[in-house]
ROSE-4610 file (N, C-alpha, C; in Angstrom, 1 decimal, always signed):
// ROSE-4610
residu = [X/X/X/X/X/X/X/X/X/X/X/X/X/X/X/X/X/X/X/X/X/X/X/X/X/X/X/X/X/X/X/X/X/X/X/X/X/X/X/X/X/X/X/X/X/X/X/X/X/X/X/X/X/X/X/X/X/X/X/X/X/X/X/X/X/X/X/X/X/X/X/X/X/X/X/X/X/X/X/X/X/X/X/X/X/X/X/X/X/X/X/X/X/X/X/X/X/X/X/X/X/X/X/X/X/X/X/X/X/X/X/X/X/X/X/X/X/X/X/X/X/X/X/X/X/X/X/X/X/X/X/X/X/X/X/X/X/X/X/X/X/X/X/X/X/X/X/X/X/X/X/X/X/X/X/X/X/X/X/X/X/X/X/X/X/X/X/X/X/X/X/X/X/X/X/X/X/X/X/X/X/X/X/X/X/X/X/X/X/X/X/X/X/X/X/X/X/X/X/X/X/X/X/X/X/X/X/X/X/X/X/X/X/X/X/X/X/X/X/X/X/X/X/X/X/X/X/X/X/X/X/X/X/X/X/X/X/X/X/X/X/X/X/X/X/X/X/X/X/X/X/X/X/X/X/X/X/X/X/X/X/X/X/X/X/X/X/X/X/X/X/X/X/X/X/X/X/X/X/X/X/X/X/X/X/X/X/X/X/X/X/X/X/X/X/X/X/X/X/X/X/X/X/X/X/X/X/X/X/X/X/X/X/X/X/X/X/X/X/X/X/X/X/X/X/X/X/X/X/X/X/X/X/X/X/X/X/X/X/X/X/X/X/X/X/X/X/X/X/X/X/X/X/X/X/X/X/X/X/X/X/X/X/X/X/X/X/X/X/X/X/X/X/X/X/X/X/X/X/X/X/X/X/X/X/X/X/X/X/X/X/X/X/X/X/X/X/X/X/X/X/X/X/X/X/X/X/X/X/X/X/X/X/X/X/X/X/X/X/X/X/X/X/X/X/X/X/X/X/X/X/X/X/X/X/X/X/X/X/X/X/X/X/X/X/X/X/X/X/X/X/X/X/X/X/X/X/X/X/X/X/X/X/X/X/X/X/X/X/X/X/X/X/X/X/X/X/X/X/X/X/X/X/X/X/X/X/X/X/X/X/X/X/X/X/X/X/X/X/X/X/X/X/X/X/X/X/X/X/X/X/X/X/X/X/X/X/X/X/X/X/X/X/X/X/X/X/X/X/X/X/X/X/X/X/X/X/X/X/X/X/X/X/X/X/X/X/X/X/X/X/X/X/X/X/X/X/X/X/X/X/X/X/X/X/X/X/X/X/X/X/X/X/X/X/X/X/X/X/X/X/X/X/X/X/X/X/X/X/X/X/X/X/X/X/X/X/X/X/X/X/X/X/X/X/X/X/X/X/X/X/X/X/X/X/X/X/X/X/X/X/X/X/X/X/X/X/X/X/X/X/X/X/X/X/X/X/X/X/X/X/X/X/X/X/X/X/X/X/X/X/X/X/X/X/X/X/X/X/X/X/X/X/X/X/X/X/X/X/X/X/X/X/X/X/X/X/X/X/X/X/X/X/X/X/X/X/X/X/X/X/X/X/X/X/X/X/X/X/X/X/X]
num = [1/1/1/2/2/2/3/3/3/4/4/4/5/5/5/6/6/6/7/7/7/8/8/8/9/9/9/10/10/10/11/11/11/12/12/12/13/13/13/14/14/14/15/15/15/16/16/16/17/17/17/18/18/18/19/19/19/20/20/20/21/21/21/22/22/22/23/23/23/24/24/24/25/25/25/26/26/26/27/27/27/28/28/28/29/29/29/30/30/30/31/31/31/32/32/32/33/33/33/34/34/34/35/35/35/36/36/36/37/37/37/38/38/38/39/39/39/40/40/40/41/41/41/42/42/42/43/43/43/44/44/44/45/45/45/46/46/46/47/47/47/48/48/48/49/49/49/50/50/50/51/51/51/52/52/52/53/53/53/54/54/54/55/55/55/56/56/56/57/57/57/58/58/58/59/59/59/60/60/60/61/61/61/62/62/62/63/63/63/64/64/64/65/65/65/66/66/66/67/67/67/68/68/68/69/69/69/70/70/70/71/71/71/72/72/72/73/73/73/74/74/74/75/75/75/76/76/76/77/77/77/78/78/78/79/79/79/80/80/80/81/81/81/82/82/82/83/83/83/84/84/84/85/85/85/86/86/86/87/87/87/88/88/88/89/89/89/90/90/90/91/91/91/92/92/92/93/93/93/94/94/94/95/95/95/96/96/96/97/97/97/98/98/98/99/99/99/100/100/100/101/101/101/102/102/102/103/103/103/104/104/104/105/105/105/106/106/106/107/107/107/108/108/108/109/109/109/110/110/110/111/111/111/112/112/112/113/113/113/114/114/114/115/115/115/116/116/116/117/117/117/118/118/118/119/119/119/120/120/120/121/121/121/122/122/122/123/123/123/124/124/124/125/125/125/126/126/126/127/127/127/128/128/128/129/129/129/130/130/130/131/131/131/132/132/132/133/133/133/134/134/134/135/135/135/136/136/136/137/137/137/138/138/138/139/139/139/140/140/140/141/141/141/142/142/142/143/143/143/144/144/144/145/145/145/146/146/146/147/147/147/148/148/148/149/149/149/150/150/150/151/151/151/152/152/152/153/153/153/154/154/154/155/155/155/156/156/156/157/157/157/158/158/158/159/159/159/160/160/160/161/161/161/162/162/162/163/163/163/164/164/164/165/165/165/166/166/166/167/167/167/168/168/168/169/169/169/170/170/170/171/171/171/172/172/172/173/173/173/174/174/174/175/175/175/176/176/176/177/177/177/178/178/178/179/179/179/180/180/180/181/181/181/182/182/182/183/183/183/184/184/184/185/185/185/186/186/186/187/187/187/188/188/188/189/189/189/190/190/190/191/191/191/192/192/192/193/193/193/194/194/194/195/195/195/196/196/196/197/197/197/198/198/198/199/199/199/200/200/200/201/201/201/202/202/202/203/203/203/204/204/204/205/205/205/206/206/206/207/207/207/208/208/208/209/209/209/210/210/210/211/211/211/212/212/212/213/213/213/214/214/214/215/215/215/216/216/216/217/217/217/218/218/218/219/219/219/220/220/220/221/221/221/222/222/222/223/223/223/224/224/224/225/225/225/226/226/226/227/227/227/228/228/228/229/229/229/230/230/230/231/231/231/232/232/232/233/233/233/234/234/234]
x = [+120.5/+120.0/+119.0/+118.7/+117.8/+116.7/+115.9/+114.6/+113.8/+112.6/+111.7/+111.3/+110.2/+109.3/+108.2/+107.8/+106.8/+105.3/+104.7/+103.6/+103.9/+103.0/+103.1/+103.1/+104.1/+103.9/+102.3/+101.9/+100.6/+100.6/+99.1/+99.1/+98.7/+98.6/+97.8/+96.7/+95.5/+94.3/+93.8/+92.9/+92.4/+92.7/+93.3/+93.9/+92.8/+93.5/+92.7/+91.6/+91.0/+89.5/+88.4/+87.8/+86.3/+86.3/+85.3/+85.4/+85.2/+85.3/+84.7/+86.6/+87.6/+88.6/+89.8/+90.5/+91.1/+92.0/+92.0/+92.5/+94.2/+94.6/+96.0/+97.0/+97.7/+98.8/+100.2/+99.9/+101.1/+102.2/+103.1/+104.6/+105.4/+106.0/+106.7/+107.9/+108.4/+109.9/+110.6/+111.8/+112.7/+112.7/+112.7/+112.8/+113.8/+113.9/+115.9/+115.9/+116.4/+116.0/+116.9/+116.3/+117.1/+117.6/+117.8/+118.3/+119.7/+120.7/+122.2/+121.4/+122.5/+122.2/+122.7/+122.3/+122.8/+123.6/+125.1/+125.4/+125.0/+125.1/+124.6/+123.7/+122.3/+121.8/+120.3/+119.5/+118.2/+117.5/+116.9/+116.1/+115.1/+114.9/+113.7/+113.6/+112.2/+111.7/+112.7/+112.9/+113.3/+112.4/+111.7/+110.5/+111.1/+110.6/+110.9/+111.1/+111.1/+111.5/+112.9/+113.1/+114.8/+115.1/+116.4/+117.0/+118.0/+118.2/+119.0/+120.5/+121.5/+122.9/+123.7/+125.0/+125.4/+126.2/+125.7/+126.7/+127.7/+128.3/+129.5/+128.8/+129.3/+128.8/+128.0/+127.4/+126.3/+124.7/+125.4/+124.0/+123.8/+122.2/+121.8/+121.6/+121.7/+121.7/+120.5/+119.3/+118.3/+119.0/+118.5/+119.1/+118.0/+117.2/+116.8/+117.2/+117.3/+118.2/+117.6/+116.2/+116.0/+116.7/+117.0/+117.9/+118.6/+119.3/+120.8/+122.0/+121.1/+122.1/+122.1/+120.8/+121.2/+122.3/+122.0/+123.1/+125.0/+124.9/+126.4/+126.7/+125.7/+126.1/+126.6/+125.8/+126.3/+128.3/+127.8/+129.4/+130.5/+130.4/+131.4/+131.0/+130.3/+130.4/+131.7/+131.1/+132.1/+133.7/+133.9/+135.3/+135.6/+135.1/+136.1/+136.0/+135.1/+135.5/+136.3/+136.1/+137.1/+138.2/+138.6/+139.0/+138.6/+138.5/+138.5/+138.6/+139.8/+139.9/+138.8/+138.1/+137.4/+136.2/+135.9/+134.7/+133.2/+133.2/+131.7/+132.3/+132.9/+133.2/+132.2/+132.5/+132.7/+131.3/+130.8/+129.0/+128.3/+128.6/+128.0/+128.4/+129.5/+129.5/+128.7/+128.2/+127.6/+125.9/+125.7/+124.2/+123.5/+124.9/+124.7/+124.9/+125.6/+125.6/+124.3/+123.6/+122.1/+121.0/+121.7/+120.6/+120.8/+121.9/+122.3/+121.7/+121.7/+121.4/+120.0/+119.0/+118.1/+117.2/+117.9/+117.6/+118.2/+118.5/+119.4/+120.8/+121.4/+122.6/+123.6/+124.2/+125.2/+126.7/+126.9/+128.2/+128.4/+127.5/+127.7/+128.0/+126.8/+126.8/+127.9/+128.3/+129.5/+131.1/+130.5/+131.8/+131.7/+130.0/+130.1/+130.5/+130.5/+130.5/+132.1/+132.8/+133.9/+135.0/+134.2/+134.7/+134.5/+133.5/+132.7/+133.8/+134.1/+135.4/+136.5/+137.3/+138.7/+138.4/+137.5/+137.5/+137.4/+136.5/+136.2/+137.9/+139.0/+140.2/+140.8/+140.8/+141.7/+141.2/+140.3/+139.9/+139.6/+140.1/+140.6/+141.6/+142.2/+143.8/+144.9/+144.1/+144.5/+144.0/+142.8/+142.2/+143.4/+144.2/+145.4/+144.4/+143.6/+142.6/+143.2/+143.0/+143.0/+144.5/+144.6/+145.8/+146.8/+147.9/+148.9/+149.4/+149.2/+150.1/+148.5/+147.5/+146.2/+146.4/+146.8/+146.9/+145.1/+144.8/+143.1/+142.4/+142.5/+141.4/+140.7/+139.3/+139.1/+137.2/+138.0/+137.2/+135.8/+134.5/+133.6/+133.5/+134.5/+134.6/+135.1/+136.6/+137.7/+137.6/+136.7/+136.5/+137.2/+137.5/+138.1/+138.9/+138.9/+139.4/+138.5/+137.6/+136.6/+136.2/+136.2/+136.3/+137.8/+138.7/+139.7/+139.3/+138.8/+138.6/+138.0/+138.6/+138.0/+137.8/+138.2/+137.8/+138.9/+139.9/+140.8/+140.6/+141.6/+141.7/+141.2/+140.9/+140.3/+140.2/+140.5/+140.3/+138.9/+139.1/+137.7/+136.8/+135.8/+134.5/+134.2/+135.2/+135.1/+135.4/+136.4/+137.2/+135.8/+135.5/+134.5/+133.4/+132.9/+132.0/+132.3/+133.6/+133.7/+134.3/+134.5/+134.3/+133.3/+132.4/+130.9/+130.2/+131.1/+130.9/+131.7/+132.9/+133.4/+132.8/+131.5/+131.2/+129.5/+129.7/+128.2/+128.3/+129.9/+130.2/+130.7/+131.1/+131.0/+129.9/+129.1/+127.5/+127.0/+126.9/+126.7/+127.3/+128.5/+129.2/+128.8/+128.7/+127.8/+126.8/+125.6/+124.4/+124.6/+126.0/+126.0/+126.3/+127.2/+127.8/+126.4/+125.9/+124.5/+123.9/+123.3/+122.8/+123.0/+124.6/+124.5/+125.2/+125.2/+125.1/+126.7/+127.5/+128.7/+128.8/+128.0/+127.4/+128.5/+129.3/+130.9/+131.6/+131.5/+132.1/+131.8/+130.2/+129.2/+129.2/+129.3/+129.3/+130.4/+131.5/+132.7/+132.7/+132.0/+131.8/+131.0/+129.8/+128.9/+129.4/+130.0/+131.1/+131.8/+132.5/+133.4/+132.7/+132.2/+130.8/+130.3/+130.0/+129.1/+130.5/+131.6/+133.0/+133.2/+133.0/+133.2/+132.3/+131.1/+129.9/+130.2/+130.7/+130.2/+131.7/+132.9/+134.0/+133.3/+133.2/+132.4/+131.7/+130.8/+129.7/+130.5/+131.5/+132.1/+133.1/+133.8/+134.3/+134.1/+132.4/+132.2/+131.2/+130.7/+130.1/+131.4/+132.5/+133.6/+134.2/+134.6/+135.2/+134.7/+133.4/+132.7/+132.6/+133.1/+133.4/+135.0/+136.0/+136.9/+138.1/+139.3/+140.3/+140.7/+140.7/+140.8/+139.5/+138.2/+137.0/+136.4/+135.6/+134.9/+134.2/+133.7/+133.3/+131.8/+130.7/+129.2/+129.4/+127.9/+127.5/+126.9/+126.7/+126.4/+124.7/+124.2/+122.6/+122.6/+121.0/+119.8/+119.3/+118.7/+118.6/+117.6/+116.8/+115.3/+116.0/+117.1/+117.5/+118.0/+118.7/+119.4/+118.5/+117.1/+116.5/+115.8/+115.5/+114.5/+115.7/+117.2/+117.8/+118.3/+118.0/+118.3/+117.2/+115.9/+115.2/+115.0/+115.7/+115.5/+117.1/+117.9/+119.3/+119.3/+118.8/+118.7/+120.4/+121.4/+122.6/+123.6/+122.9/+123.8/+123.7]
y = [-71.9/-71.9/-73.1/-73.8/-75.4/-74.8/-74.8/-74.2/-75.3/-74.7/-76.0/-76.6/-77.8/-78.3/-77.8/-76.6/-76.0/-76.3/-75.2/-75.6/-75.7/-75.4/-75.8/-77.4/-78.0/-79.6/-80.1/-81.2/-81.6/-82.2/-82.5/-83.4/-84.4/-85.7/-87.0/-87.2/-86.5/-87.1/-86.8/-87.2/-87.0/-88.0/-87.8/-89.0/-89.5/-91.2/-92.1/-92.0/-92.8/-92.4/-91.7/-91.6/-90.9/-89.3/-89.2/-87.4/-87.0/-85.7/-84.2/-83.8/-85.1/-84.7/-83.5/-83.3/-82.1/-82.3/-81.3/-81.3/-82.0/-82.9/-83.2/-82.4/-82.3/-81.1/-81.0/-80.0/-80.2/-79.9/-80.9/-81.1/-79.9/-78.8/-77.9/-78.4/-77.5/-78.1/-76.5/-77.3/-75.6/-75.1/-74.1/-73.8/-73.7/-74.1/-73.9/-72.6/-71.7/-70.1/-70.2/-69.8/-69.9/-68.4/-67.6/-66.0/-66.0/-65.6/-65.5/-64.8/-64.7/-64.3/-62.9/-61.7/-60.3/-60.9/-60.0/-60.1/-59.3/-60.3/-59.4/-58.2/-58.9/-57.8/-58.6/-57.8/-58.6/-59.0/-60.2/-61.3/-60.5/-59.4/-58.9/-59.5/-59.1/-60.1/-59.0/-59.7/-58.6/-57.7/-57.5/-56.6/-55.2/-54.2/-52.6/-52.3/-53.0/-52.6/-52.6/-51.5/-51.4/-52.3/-52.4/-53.3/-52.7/-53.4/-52.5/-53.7/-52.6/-52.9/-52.5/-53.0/-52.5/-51.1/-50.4/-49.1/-48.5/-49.1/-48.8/-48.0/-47.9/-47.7/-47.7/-48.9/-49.5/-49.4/-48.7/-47.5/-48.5/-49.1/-49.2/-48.5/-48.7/-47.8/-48.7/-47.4/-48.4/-47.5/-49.0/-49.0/-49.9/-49.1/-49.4/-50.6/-51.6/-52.7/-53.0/-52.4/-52.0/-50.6/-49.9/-48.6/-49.3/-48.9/-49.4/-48.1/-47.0/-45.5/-45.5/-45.6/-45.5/-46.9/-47.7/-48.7/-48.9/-48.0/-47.5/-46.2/-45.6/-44.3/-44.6/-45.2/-45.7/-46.4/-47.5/-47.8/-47.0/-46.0/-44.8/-44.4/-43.8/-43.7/-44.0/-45.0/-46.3/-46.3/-46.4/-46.5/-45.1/-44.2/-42.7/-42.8/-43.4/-43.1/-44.1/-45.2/-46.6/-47.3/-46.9/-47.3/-48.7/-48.9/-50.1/-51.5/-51.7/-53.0/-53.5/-52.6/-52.4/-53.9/-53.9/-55.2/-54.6/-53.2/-52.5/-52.3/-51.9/-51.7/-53.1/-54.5/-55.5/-55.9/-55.5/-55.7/-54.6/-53.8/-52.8/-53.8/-54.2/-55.0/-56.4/-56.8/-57.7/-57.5/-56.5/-56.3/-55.8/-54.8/-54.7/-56.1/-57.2/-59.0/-59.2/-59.0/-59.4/-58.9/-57.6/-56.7/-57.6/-57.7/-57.9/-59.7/-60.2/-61.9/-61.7/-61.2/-60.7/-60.8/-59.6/-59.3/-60.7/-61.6/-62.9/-61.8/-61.2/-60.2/-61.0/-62.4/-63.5/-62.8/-62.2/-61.8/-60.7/-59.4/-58.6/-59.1/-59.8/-60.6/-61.1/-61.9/-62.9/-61.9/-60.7/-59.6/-58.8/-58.5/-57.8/-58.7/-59.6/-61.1/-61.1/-61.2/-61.0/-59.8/-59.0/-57.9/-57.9/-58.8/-58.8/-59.4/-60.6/-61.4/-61.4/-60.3/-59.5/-58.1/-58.1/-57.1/-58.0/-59.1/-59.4/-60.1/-60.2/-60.9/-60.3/-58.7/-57.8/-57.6/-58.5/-58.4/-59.7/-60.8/-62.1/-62.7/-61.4/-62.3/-63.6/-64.0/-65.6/-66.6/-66.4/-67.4/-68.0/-69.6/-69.7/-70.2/-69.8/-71.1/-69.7/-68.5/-67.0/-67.6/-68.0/-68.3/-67.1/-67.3/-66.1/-66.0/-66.9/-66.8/-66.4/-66.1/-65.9/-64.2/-63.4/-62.1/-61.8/-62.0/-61.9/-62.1/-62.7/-62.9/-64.4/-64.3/-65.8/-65.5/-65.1/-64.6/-65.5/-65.4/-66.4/-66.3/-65.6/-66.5/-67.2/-67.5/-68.2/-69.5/-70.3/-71.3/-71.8/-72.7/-73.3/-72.1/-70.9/-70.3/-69.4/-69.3/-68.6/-69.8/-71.0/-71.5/-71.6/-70.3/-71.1/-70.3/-71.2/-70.6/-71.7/-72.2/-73.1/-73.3/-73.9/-74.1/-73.9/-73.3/-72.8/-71.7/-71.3/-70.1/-69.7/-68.5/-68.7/-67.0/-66.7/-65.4/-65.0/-63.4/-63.2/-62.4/-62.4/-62.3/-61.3/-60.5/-59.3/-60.2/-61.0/-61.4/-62.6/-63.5/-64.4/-63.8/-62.6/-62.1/-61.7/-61.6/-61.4/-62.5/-63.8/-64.9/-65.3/-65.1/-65.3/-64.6/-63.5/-62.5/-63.0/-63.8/-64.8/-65.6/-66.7/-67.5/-67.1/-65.8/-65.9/-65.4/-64.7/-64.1/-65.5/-66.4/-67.9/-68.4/-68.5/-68.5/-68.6/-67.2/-66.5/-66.5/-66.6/-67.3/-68.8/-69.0/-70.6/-70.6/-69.5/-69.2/-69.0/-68.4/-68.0/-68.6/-69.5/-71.1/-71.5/-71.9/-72.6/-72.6/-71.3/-70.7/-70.7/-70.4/-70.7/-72.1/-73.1/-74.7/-75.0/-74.4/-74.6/-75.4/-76.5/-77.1/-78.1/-78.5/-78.8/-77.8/-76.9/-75.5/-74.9/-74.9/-74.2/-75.4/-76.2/-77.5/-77.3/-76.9/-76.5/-75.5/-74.4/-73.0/-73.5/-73.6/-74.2/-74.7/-75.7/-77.1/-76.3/-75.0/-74.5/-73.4/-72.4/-71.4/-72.4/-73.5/-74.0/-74.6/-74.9/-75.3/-74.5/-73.1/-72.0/-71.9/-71.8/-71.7/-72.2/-73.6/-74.7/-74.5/-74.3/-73.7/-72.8/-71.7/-70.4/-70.8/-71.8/-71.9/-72.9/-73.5/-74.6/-73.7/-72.7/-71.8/-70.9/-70.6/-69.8/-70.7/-72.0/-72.6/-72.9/-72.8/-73.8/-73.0/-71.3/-70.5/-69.3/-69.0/-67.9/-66.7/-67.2/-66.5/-66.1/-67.1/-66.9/-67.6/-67.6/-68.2/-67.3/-67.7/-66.8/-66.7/-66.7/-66.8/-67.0/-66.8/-67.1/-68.4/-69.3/-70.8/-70.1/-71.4/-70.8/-70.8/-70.4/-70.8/-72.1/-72.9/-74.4/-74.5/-75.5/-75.5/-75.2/-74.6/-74.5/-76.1/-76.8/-77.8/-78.2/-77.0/-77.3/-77.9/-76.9/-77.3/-78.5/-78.7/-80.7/-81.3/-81.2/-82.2/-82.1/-81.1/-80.9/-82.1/-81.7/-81.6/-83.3/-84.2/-85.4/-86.2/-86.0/-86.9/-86.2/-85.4/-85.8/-86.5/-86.5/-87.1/-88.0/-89.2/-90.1/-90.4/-90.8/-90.2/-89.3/-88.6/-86.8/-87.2]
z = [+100.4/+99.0/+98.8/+99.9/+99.5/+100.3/+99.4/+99.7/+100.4/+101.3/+101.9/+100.7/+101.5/+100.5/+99.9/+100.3/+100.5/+101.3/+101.3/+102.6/+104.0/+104.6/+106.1/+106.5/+107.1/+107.6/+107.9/+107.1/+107.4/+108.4/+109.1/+110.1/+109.7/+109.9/+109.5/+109.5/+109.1/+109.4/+111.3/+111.3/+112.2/+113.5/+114.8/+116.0/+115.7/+116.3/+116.4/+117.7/+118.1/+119.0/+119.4/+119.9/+119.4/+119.1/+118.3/+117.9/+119.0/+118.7/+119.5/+120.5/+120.1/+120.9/+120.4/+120.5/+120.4/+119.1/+118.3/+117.1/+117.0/+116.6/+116.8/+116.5/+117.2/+117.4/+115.7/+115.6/+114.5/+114.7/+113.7/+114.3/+113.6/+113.9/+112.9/+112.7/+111.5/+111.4/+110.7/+110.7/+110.9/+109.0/+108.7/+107.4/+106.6/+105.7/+104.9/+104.7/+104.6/+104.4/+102.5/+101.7/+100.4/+99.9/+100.9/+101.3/+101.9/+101.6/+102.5/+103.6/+104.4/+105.8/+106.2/+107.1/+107.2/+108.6/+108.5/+109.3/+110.8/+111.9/+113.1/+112.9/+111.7/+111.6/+111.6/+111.8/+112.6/+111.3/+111.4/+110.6/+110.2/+109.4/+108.8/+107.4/+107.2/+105.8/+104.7/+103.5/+102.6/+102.0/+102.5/+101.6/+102.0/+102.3/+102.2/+103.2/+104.3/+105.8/+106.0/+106.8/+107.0/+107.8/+107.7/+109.3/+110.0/+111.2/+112.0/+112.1/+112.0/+111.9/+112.3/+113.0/+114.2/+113.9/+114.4/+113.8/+114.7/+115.2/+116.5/+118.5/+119.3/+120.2/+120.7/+120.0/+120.5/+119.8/+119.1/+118.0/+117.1/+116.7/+115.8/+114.1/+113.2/+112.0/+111.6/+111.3/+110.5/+108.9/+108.1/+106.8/+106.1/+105.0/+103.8/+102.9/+103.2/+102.6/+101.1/+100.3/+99.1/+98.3/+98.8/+98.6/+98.4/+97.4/+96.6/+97.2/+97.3/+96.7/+98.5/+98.8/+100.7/+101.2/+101.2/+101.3/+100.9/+99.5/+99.1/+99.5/+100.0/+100.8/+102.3/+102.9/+104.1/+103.8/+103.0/+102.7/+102.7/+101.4/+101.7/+103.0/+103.7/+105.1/+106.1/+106.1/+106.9/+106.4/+105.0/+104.6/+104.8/+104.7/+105.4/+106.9/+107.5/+108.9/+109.4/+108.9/+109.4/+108.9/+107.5/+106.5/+105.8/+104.6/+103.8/+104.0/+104.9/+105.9/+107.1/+107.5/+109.0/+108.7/+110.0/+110.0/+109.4/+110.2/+110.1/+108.5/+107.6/+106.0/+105.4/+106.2/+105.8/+106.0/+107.0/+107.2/+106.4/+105.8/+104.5/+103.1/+103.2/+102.2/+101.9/+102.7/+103.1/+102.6/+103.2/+103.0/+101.8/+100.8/+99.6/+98.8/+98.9/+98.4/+98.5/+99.5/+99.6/+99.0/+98.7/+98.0/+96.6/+96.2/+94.8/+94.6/+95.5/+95.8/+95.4/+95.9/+95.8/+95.0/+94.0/+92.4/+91.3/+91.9/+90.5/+90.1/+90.9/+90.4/+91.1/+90.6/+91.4/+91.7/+90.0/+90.2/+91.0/+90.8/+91.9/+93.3/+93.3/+95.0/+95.6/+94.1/+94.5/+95.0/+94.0/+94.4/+96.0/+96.0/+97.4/+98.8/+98.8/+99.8/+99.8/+98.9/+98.6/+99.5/+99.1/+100.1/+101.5/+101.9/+103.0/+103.8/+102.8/+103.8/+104.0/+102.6/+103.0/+104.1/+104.5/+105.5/+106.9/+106.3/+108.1/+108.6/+107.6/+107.6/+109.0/+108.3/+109.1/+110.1/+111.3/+112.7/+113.0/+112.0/+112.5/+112.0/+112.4/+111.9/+112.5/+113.7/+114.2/+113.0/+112.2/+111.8/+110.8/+111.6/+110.2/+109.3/+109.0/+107.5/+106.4/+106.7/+106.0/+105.2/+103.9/+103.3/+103.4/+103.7/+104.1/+102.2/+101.5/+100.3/+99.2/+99.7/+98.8/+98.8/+97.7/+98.1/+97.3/+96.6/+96.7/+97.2/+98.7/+99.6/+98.8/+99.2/+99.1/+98.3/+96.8/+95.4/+96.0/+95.3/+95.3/+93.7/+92.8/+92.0/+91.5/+92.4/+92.1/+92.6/+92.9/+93.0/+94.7/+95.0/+95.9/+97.2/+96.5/+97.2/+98.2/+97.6/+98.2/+99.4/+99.5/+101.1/+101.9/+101.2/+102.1/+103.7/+104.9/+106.4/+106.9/+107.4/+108.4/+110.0/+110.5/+112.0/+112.8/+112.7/+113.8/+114.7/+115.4/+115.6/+116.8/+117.8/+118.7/+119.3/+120.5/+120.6/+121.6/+122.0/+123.2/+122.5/+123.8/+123.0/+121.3/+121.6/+120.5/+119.3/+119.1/+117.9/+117.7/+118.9/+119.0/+117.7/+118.4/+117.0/+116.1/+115.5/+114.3/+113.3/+114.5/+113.6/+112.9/+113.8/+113.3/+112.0/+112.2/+111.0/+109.7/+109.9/+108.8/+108.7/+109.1/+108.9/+107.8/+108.5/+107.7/+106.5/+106.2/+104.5/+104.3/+104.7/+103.9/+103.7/+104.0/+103.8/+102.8/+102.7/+101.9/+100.4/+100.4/+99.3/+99.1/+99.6/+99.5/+99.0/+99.5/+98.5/+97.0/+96.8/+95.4/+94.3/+95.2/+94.5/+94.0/+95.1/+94.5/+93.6/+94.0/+92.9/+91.4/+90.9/+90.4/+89.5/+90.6/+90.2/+90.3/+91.2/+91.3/+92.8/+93.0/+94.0/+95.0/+94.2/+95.5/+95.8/+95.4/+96.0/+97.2/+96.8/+97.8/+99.1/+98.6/+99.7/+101.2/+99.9/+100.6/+101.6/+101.4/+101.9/+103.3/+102.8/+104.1/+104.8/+104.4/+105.7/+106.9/+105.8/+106.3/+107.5/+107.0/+107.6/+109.1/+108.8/+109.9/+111.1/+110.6/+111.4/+112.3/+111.7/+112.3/+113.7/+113.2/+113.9/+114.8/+114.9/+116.0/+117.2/+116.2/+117.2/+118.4/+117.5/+118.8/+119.6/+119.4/+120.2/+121.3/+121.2/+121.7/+122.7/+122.2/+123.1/+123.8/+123.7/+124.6/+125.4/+125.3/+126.4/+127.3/+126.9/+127.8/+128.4/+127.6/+128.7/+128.3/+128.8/+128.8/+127.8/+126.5/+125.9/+124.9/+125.6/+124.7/+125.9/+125.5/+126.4/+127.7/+128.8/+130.3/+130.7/+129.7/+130.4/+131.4/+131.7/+133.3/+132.8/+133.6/+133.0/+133.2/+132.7/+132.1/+133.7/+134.1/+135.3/+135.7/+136.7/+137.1/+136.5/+136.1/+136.2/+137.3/+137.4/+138.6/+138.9/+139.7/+140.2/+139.6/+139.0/+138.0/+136.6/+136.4/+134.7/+134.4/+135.9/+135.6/+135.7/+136.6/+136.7/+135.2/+134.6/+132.9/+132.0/+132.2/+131.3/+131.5/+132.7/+133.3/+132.4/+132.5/+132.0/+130.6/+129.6/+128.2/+127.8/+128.9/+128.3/+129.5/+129.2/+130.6/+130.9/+129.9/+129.8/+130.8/+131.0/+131.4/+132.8]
């Protein structure tokens, strides 16, 4: 929700010493995105282009993410063929939050995100952060509850991605916080969303993906020596 500064990063003026030399290089920098995020669903602009979203056996589903009626059609889809609890339920729910984020529609949003993360529950049910005594799940309008998930928990590569899938319906509830000015909440959400992140990524560099894993593979003798002189360190 923290938008850039706007504009492209300036460069300084012109290097120092004589003309005719080569334009000075500009420095980029990474962009805040002030849009929740689709889950495991590709970075397209929001404008009228569909995106593609995982639709089981490997099959992409392109989906209209401006279609309201195509996007809740797909949903029912999903809940008759997988039931209500499922993760794919939980990434339909997801993408209609965004539709609804979109338009300034918070509460809808805050309700479809909602659903997004009592579904992604029921396919990580190691996560102990998931309150055993919360029978509503973790509302984004009930305040504090909507970050209850944190950084436990663990599991192989399948469950691995559907943490990730809880991290980005906390996210996303974090966008909505923001938005609308409920800002230690959202604080809380993010904290939590990025805990997650940084677990996974911690567990699958260390065992290939989840516990029993195969370890990464060793550098190449090129990569240590790249990777030696920017971590004089390592």
């Amino acid at each position: 929700p923290l938008k850039s500064s706007g504009g492209s990063p300036s460069s300084s003026g012109t290097s120092g010493g004589g003309g005719g030399g080569a334009p000075p290089r500009r420095r980029g920098h990474r962009r805040v995105h002030s849009l929740p995020v689709r889950s495991r669903a590709r970075a397209d602009s929001s404008s009228g282009r569909s995106s593609r979203v995982g639709g089981g056996g490997g099959i992409p589903l392109k989906i209209d993410e401006n279609d309201l009626s195509a996007l809740t059609s797909k949903l029912d889809e999903r809940r008759t063929k997988y039931g209500e609890g499922h993760a794919r339920v939980g990434l339909m729910h997801n993408l209609i939050g965004s539709y609804h984020f979109r338009r300034g529609e918070h509460d809808l949003a805050a309700k479809s995100y909602d659903d997004a993360l009592l579904c992604f529950r029921s396919s990580c049910a190691s996560l102990p952060e998931y309150s055993s005594s919360d029978e509503d799940g973790c509302s984004a309008s009930s305040g504090s509850n909507s970050s209850g998930i944190g950084g436990g928990g663990g599991g192989g590569p399948s469950e691995l991605r559907h943490q990730l899938d809880v991290a980005v319906a906390l996210g996303n509830i974090g966008a909505v916080l923001w938005s609308t000015g409920r800002l230690t909440e959202s604080v809380e959400s993010l904290e939590k969303s990025v805990a997650i992140r940084r677990r996974v990524q911690m567990l699958r560099t260390r065992g290939g993906g989840g516990p029993g894993g195969a370890p990464p593979p060793p550098l190449s003798p090129g990569r240590a020596r790249r990777r030696a002189r920017r971590c004089p360190g390592f």
